[in-house]
C-alpha positions as CSV (number, residue, x, y, z in Angstrom):
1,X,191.2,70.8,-122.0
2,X,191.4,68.4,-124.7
3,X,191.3,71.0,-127.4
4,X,194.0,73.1,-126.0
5,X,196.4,69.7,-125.9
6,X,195.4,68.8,-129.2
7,X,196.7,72.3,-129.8
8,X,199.8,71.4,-127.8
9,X,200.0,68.5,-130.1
10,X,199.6,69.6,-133.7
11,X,202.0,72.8,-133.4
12,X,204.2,69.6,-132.4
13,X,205.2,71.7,-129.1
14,X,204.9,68.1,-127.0
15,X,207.4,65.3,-126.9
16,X,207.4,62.8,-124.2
17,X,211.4,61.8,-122.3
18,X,212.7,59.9,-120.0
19,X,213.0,62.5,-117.1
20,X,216.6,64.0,-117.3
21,X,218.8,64.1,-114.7
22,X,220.0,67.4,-113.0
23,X,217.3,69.5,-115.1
24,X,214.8,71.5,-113.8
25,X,211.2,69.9,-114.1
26,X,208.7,73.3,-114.3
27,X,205.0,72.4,-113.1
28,X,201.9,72.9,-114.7
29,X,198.4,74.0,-114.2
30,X,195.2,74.5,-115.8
31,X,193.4,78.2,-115.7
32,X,189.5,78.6,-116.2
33,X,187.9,80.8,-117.1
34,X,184.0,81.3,-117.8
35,X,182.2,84.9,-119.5
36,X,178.8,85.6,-118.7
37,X,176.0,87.1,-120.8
38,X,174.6,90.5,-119.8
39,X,171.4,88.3,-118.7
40,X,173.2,86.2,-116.8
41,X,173.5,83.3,-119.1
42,X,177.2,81.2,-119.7
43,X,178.1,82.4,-123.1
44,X,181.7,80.5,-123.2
45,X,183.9,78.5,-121.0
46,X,188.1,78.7,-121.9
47,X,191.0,76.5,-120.4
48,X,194.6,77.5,-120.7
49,X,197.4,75.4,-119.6
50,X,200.2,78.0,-118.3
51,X,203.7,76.8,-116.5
52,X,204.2,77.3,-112.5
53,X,206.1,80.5,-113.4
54,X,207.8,79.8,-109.5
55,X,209.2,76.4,-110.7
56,X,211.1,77.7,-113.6
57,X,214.6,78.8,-113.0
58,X,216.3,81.9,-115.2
59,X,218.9,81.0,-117.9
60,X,218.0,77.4,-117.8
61,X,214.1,77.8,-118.5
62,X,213.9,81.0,-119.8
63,X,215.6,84.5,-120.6
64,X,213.3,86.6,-120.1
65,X,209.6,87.4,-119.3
66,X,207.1,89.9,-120.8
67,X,203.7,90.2,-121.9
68,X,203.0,91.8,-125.0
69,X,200.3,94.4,-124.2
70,X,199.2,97.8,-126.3
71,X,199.5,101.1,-124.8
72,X,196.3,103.4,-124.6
73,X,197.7,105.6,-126.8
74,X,197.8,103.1,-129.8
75,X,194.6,102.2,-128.6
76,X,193.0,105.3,-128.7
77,X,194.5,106.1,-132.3
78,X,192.8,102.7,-134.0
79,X,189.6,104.2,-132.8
80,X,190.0,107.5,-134.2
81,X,190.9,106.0,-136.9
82,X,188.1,103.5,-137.3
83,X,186.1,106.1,-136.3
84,X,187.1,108.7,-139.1
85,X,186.8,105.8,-141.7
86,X,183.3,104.8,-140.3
87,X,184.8,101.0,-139.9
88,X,183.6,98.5,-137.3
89,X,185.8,97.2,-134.8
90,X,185.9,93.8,-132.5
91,X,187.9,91.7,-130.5
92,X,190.2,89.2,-131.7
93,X,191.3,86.4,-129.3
94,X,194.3,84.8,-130.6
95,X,194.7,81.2,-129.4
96,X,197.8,79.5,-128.4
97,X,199.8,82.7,-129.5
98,X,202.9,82.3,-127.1
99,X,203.3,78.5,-129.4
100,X,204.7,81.0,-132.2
101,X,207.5,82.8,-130.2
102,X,210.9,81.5,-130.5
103,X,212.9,79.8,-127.4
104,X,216.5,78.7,-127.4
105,X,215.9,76.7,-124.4
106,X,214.8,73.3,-123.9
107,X,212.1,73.0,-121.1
108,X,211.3,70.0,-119.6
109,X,207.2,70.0,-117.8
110,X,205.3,68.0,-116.2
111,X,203.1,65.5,-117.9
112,X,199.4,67.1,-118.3
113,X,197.1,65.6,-115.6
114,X,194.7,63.4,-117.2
115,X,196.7,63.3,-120.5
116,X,199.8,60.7,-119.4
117,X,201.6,58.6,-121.7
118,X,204.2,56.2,-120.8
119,X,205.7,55.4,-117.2
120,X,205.4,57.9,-114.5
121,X,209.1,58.9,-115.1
122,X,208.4,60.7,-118.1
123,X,208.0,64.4,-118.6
């Protein structure tokens, strides 16, 4: 949890107020996850931090949603490809990706539990 708000902090996403009046406040929560080892083993534990999407209201906290996702098709075609080129393929995770979209709203959220600063009336 502390790397992904360290995260939070050096992309400069974060910026503690004074809670504003008449805005909506959108909740948080942390996910876990943990992936296994064919033997059974833990081979990695990962934490995201991901907005109450019920709290958030349309037009004031967001546009629009989506998830950018690959079709099978495209998928397909990079392993032909990699195939026919006898190149190796892997998994990429990319962390924090959503921190490089662009937003032209200003969302207000919950203090992080376990990572407050200030007065309880900031968000």
């Amino acid at each position: 949890m502390a790397t992904e708000y360290q995260i939070l902090q050096e992309r400069d996403v974060l910026k503690i107020v004074s809670r504003p009046a008449r805005r909506n406040i959108v909740g948080l929560k942390w996910v876990y996850a943990i992936k296994w080892k064919e033997n059974r083993t833990l081979e990695w534990r990962k934490v995201r931090l991901v907005a109450k999407g019920y709290t958030q209201v349309i037009g004031e906290d967001y546009n629009e949603m989506y998830a950018s996702v690959a079709r099978l098709e495209s998928v397909r075609l990079v392993y032909i490809i990699a195939a026919s080129w006898r190149l190796r393929l892997w998994q990429i995770d990319f962390v924090s990706a959503f921190l490089n979209s662009n937003s032209n709203f200003e969302v207000f959220m919950e203090q992080l539990k376990g990572f407050e600063e200030g007065e309880e009336h900031k968000v």
